[in-house]
Backbone bond lengths (Angstrom), bond angles and torsions (degrees), N, CA, C in turn:
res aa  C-N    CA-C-N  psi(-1)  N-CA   C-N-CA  omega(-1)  CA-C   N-CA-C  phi
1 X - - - 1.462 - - 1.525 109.51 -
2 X 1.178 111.94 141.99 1.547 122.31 -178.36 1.899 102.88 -109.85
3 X 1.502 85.56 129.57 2.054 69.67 177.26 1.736 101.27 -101.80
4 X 1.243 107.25 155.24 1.484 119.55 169.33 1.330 134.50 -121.32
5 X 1.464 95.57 4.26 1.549 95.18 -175.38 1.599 106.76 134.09
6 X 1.393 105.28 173.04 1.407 117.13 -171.05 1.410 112.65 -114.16
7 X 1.804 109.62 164.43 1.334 106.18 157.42 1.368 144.98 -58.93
8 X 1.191 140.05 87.81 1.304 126.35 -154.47 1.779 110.35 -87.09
9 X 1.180 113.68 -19.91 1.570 129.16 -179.18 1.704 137.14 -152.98
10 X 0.702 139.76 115.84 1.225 139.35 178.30 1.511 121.94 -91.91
11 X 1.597 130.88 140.36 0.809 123.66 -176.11 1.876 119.59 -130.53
12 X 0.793 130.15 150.76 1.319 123.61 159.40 2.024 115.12 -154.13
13 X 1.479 90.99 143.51 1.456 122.36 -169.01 1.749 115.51 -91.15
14 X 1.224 149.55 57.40 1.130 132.54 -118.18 1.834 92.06 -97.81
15 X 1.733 110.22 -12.77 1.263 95.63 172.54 1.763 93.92 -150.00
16 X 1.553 104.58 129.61 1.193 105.41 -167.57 1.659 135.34 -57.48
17 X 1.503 106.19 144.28 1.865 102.32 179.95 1.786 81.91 89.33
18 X 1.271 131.21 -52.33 1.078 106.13 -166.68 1.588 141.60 -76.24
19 X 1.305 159.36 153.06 1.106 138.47 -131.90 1.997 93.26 -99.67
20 X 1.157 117.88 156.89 1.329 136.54 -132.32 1.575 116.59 -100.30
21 X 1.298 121.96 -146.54 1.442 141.20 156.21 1.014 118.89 -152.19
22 X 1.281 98.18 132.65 2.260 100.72 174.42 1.712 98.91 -96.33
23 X 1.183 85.95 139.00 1.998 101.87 174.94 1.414 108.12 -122.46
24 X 1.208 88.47 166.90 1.635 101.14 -168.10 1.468 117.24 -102.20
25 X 1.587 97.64 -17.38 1.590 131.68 163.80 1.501 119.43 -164.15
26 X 1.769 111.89 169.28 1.631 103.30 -176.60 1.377 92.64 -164.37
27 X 1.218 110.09 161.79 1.713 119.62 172.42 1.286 88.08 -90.86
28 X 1.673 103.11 163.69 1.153 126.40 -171.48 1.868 109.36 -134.96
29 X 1.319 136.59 92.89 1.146 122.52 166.05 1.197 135.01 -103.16
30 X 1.529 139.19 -130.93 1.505 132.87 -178.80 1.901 96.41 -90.37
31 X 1.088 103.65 -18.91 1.939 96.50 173.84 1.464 102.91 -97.79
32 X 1.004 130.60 7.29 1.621 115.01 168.04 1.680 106.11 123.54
33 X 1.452 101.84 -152.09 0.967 90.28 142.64 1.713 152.96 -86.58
34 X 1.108 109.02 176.26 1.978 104.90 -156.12 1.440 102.02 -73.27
35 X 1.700 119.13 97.41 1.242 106.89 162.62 1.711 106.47 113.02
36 X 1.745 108.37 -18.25 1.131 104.48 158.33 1.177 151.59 -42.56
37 X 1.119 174.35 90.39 1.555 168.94 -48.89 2.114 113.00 -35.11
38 X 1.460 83.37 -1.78 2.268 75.34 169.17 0.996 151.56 -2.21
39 X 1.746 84.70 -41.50 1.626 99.59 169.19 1.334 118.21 -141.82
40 X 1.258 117.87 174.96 1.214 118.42 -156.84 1.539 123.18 -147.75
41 X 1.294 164.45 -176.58 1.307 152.40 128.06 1.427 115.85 -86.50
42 X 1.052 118.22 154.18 1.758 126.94 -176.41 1.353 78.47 -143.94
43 X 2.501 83.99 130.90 1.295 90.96 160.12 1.816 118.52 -98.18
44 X 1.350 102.13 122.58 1.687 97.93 -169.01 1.960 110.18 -36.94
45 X 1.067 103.56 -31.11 1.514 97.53 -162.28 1.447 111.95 -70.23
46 X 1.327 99.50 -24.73 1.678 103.36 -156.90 1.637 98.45 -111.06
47 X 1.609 111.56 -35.22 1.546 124.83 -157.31 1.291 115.42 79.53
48 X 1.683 121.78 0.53 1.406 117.54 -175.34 1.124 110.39 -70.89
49 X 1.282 127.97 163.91 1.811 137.67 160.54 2.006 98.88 -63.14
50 X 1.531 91.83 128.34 1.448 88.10 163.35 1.527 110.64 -76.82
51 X 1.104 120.97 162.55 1.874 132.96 -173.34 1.568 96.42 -170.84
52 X 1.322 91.88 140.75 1.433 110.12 168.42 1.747 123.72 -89.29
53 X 1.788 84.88 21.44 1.599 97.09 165.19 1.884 120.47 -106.16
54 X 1.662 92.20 25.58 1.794 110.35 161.61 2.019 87.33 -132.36
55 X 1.014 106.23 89.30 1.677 90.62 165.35 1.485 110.65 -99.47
56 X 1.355 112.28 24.35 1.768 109.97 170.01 1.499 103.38 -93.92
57 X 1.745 106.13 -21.82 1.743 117.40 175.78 1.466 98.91 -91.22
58 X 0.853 142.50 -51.39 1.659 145.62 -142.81 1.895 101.13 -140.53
59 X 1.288 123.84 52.24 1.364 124.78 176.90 1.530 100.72 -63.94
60 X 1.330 142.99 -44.93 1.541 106.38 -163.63 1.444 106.17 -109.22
61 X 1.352 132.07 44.82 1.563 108.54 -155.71 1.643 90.26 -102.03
62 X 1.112 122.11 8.49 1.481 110.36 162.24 1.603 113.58 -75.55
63 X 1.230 112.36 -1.72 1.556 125.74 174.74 1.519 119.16 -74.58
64 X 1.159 98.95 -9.32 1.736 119.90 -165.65 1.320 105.05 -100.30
65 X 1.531 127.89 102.13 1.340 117.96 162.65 1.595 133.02 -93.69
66 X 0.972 116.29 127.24 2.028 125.89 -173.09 1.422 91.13 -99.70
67 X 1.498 91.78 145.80 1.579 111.43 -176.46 1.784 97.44 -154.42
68 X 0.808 114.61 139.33 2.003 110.86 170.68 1.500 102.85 -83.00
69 X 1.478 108.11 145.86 0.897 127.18 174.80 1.716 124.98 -73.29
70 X 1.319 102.05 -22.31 1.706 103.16 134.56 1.836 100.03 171.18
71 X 1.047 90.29 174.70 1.589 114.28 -133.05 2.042 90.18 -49.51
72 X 1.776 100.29 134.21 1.383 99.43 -171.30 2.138 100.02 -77.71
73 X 0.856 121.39 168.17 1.291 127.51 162.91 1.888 120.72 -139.84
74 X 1.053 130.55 170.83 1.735 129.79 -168.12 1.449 104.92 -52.11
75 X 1.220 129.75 -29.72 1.136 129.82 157.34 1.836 161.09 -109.01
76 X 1.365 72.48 26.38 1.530 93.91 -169.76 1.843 98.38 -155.55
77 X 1.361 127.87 145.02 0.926 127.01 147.28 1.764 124.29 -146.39
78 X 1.092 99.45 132.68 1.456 96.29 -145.64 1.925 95.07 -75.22
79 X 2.033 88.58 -175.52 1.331 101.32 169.58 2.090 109.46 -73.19
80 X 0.957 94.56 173.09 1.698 106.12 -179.26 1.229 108.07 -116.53
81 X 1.626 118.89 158.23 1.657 126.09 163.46 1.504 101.18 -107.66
82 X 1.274 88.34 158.30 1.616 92.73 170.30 1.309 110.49 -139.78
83 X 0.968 124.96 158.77 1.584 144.72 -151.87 1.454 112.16 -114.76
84 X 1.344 130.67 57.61 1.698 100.89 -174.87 1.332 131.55 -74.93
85 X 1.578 104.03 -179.56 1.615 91.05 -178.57 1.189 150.40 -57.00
86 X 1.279 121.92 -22.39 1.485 142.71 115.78 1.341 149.70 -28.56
87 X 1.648 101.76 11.36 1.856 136.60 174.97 1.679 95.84 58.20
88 X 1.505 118.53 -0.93 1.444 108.30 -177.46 2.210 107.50 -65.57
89 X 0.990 103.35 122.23 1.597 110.57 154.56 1.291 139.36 -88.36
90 X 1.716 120.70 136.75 1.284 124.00 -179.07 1.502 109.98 -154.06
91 X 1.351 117.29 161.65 1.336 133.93 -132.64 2.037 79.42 -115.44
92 X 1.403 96.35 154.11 1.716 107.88 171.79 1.550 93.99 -89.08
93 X 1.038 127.66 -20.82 1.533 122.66 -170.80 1.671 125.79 -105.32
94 X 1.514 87.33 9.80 1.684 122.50 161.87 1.117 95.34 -55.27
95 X 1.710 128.37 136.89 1.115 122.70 149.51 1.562 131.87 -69.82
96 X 1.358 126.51 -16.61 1.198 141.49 158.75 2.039 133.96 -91.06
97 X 1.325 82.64 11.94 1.565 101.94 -174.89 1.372 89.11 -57.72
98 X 1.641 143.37 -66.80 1.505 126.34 -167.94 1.508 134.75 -44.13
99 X 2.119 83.87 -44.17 1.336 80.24 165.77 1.475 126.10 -79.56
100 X 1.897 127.52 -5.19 1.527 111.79 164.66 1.434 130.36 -38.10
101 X 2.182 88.36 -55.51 1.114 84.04 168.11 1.164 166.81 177.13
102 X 1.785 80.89 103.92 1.563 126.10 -177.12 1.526 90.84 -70.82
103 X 1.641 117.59 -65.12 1.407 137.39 -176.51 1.799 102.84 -36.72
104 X 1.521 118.04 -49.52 1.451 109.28 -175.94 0.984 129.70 -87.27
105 X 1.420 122.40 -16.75 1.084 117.76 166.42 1.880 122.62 -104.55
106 X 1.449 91.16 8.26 1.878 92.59 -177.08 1.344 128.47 58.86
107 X 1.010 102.23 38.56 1.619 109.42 -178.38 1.640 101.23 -173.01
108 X 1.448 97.79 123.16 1.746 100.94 -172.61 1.225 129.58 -65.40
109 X 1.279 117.91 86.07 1.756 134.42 177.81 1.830 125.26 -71.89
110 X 0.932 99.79 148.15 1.742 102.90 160.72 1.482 128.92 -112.52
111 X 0.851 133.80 -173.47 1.934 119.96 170.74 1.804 84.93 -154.14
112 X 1.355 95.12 118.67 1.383 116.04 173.33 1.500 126.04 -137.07
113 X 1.170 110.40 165.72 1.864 117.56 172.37 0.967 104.22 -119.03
114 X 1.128 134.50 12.90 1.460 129.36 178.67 1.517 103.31 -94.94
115 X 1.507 140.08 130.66 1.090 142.04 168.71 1.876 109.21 -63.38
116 X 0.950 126.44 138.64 1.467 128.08 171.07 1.779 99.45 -68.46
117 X 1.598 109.78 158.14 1.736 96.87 167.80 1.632 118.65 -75.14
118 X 1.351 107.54 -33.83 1.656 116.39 -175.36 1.866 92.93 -101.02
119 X 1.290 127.51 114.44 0.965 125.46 -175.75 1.321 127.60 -106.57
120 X 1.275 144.79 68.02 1.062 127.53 -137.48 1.805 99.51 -145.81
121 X 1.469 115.91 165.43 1.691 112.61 -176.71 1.420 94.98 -131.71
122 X 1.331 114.44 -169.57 1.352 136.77 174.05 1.369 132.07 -113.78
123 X 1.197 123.16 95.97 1.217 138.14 -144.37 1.835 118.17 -99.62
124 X 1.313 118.86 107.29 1.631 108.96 -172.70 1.408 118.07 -101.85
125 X 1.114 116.56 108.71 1.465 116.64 171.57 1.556 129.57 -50.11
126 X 1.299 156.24 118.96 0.838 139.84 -167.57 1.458 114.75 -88.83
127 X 1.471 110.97 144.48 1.494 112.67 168.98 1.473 122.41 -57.58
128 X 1.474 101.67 85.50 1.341 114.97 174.06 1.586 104.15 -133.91
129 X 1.281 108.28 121.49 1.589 112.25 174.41 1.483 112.66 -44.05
130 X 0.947 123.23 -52.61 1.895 133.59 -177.99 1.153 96.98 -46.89
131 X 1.677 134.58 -17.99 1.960 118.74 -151.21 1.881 84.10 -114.70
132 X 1.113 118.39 138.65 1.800 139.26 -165.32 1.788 71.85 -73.59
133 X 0.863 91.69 -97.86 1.971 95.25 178.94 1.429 126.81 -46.28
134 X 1.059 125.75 39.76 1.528 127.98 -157.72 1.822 95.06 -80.95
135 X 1.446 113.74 146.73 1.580 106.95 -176.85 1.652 131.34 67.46
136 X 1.730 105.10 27.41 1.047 95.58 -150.45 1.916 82.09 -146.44
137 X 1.374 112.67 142.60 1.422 121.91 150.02 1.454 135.59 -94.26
138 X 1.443 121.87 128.96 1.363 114.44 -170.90 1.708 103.64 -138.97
139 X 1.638 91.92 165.36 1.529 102.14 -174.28 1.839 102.47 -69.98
140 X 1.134 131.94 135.92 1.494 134.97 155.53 1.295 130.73 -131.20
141 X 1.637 108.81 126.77 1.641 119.57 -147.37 2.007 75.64 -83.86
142 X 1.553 106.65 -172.95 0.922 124.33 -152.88 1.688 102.69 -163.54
143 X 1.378 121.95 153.31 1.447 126.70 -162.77 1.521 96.58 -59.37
144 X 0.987 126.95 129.46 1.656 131.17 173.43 1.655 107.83 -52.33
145 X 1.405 114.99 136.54 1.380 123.47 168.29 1.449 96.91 71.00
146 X 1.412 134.31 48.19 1.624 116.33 -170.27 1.576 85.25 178.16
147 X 1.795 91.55 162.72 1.502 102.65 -175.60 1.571 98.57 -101.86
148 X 1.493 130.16 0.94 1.020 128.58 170.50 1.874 136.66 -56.58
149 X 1.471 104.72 140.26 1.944 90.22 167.46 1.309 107.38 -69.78
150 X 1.627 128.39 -58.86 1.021 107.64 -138.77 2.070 92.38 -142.05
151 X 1.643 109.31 -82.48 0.830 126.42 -162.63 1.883 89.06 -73.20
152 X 1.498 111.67 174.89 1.565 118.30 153.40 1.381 111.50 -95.36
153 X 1.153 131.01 -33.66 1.331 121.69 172.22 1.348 113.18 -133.88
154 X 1.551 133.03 155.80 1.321 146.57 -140.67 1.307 110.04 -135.14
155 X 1.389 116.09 111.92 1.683 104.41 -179.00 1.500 113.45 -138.84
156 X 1.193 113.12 125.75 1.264 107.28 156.42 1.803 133.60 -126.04
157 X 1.333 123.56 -174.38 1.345 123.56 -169.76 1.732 106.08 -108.72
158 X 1.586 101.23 143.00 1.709 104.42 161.16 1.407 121.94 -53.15
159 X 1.584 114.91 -22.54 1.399 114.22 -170.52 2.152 115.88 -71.33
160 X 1.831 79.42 -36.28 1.365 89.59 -169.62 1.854 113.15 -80.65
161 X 0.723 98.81 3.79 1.848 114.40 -178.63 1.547 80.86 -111.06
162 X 1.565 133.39 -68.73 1.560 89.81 -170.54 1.769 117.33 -78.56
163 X 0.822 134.07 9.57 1.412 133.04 174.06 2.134 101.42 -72.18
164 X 1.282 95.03 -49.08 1.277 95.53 -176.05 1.787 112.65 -73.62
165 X 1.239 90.67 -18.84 1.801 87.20 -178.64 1.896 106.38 -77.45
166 X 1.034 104.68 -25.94 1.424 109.92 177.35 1.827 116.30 -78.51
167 X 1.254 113.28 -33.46 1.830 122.35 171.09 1.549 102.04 -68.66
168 X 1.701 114.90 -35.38 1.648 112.29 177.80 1.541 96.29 -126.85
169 X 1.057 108.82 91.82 1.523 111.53 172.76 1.976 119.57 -76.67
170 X 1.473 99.17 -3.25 1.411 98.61 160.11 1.365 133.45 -109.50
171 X 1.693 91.17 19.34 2.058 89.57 -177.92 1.300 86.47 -120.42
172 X 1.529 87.12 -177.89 1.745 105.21 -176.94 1.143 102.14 -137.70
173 X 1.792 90.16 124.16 1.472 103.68 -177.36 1.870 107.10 -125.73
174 X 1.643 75.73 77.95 1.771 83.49 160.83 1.373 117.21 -106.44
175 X 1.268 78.41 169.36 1.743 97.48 -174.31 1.697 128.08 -24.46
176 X 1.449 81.46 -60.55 1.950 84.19 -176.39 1.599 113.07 -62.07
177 X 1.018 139.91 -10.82 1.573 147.12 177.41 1.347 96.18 -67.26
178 X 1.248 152.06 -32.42 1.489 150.98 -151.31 1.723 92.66 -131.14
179 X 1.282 142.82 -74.44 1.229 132.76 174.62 1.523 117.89 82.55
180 X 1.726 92.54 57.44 1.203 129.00 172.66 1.575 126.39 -55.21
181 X 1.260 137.82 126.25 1.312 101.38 167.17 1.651 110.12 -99.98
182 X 1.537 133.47 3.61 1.595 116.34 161.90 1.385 95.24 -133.33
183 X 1.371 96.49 115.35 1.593 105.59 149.84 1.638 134.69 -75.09
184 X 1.384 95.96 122.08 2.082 73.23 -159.93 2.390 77.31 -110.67
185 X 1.683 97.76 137.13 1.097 119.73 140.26 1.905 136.70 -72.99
186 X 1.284 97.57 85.99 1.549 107.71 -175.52 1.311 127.01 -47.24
187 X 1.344 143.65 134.66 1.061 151.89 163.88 1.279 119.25 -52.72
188 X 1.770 124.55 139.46 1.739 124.40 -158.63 1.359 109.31 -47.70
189 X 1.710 103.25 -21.96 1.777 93.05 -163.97 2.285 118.73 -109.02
190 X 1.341 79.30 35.90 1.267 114.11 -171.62 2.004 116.34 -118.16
191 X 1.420 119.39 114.54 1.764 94.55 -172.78 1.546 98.67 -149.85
192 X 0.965 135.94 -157.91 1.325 130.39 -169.52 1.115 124.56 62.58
193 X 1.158 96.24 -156.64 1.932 142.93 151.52 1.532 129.74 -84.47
194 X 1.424 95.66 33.01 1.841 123.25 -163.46 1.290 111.56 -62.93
195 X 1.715 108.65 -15.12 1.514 93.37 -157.34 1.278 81.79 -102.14
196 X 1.646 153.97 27.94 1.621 158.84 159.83 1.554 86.10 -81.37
197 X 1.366 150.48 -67.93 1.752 131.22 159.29 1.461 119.76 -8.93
198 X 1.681 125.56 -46.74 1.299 140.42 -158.46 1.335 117.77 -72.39
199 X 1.587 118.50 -29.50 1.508 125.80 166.46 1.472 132.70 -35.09
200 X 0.725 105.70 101.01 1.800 107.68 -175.44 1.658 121.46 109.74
201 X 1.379 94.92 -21.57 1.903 105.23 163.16 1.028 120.38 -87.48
202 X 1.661 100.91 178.18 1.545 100.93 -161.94 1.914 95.53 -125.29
203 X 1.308 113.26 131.74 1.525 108.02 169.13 1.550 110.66 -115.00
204 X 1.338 92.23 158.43 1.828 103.95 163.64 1.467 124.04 -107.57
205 X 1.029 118.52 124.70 1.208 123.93 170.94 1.764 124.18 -86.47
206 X 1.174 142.23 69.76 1.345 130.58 176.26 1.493 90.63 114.64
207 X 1.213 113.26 -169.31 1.515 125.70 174.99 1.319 122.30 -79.98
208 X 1.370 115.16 10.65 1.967 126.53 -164.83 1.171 104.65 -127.04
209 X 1.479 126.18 -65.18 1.300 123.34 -147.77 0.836 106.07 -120.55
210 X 1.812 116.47 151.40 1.627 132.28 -168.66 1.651 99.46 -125.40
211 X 0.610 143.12 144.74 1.463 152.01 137.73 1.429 143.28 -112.15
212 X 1.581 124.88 124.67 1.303 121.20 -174.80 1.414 116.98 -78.44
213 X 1.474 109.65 124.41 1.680 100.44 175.46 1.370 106.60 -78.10
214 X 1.328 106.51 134.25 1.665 123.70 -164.28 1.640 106.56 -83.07
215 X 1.691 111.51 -71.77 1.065 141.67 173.22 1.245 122.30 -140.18
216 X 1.910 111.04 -179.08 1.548 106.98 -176.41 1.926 88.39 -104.07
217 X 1.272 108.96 160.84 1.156 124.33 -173.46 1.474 134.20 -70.80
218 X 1.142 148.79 96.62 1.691 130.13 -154.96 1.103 84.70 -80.73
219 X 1.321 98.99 159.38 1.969 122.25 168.75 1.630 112.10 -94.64
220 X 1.254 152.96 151.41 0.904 146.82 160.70 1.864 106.43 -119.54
221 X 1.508 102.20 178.77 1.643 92.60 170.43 1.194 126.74 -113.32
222 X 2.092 97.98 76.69 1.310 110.10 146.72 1.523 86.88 -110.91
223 X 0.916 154.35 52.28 1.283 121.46 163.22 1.611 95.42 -124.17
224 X 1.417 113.31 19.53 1.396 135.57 -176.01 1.622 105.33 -106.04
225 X 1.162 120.24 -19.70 1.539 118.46 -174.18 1.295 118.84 -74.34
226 X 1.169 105.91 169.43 1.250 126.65 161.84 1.586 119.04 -62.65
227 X 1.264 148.50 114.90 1.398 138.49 133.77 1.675 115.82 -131.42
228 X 1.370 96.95 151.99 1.427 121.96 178.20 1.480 90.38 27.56
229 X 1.630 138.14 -143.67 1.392 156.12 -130.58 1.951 92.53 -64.97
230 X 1.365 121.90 -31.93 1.333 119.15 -140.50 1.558 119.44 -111.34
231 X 1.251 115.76 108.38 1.453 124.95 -157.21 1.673 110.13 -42.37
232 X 1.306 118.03 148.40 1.881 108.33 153.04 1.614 107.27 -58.45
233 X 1.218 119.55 122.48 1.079 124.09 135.62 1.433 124.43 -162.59
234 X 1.900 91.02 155.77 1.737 109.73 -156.09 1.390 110.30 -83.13
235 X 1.847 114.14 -13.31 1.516 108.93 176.14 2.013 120.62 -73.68
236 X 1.072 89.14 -6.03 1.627 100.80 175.29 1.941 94.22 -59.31
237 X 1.111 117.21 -70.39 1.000 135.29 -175.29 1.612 113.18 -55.94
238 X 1.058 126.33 -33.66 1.901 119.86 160.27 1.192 105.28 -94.58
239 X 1.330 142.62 11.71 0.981 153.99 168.00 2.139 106.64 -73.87
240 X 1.574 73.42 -70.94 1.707 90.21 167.12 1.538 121.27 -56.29
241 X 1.797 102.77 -31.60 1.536 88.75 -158.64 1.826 89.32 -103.15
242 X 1.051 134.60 22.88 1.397 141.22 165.53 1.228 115.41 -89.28
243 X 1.454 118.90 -73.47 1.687 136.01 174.77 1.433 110.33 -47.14
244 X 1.546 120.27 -41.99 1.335 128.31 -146.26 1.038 132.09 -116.46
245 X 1.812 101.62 -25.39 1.460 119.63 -166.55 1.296 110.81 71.51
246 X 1.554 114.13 30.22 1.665 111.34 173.20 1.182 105.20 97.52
247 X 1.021 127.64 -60.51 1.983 147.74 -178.63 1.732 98.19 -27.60
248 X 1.084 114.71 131.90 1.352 139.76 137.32 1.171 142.97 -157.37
249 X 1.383 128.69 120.54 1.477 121.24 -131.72 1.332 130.57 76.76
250 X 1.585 112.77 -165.05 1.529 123.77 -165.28 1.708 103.20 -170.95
251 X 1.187 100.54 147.91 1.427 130.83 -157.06 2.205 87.70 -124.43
252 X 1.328 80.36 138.87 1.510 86.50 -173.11 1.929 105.67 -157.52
253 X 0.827 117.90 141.71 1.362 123.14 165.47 1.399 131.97 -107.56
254 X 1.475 128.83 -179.24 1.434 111.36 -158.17 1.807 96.37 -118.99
255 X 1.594 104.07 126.71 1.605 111.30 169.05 1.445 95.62 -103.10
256 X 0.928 134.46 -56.16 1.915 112.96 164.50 1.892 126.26 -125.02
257 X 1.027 101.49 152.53 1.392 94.89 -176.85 1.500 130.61 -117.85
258 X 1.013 142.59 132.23 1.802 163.99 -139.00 1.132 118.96 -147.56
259 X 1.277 100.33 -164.02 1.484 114.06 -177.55 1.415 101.11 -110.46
260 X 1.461 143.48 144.26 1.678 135.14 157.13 1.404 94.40 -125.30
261 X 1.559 90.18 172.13 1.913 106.22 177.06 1.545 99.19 -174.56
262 X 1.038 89.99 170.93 1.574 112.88 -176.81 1.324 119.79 -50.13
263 X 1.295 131.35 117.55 1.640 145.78 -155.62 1.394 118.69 56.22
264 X 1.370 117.60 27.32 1.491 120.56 156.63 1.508 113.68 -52.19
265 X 1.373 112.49 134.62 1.583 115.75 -176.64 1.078 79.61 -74.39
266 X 1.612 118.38 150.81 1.167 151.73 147.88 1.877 126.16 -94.31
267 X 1.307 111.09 113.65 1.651 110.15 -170.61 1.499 100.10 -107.21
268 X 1.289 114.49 173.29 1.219 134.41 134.18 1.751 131.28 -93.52
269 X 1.257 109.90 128.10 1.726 93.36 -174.08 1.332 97.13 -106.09
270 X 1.317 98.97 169.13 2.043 117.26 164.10 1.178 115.21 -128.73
271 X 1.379 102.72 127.68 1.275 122.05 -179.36 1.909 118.90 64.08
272 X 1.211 103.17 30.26 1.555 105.23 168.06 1.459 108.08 -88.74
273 X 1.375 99.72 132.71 1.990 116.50 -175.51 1.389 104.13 -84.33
């Protein structure tokens, strides 16, 4: 085993596109983490998943914070609050929660846990010469049975956020722009874009859990928006798709599942099945 570093953060999303929770620890099973993306918005008209990867349809829903109404476990996962932009709060188990908000965002929504069968969102390319589709909206399927794009769990490194802060030394590339759920703090002899090596291996996190790195991560343009402290901007995103080929981060799935938390050594294994 090779070590690389530790957990520096944990994250979870309890309803997707929307802004998150940091934990201090989390179970980990074959869906990710416990309680991660659960829920979701459906737009009644279309049946698509709302995502803040149409923000010409859904511009502020990174304004929206989900939190569980208390802590989910393997058999239970509770209702959620949500936070709107207007510090007003409301319960998923409100009987009028759809219509909140249907009312806030102007366009008639639902908030569900139920996966749709055809699952898919609406996806906008940004006007960037580098993107084949640049300026353009398209249909995008989504992990079957799940509110997920791609990977089940999302990770990236401190190195690779500061590597990129140094190629654009006038954007800001914190954390919440990407909306990770493990942040791993790298070890001195570790730098880059290291974790693009990580594809196809398997790491451990803590004494429980292993995970296969699946792929490296595409960026789309939410990581161009606006939320809370952090300006819109689109050079984050040729930033990424110059240095990187788009890539930031890693997409990984689960070969066993545990408990993690904050400063779990993080390894690499060889040859674990």
């Amino acid at each position: 085993m090779s070590s690389i570093g530790l957990v520096a953060s944990i994250f979870r999303y309890p309803v997707k596109s929307m802004a998150g929770e940091k934990l201090e620890s989390t179970i980990i099973n074959k869906r990710g983490l416990l309680g991660d993306r659960a829920y979701a918005l459906i737009d009644t008209a279309t049946n698509k998943i709302v995502s803040a990867k149409n923000p010409k349809k859904w511009p502020n829903i990174f304004k929206y914070y989900a939190k569980y109404i208390s802590e989910p476990t393997e058999n239970f996962i509770s209702g959620v609050q949500i936070e709107f932009p207007d510090k007003q709060t409301f319960l998923s188990t409100q009987n009028n929660i759809d219509e909140k908000l249907t009312n806030a965002f102007s366009r008639s929504v639902k908030l569900s846990s139920t996966v749709p069968q055809i699952v898919q969102l609406e996806e906008y390319f940004a006007d960037i010469q580098e993107i084949k589709q640049h300026d353009s909206i398209v249909n995008a399927n989504m992990a079957e049975g799940t509110f997920f794009d791609l990977g089940t769990i999302h990770l990236l490194t401190t190195a690779t956020l500061k590597k990129f802060e140094e190629l654009y030394g006038e954007g800001d590339f914190h954390i919440n722009r990407f909306r990770p759920n493990i942040v791993v703090d790298l070890n001195s002899n570790h730098s880059g874009f290291i974790e693009n090596e990580w594809v196809g291996k398997n790491i451990a996190i803590g004494d429980e859990v292993i995970l296969k790195i699946k792929e490296s991560c595409p960026r789309c343009v939410m990581t161009t928006l606006e939320q809370d402290d952090l300006p819109k901007d689109i050079n984050i995103l040729k930033t990424i798709i110059k240095h990187n080929n788009g890539n930031l981060g890693i997409y990984a799935d689960v070969v066993r599942g545990g408990i993690i938390k904050n400063n779990d050594l993080i390894q690499i294994l060889e040859d674990v099945k």
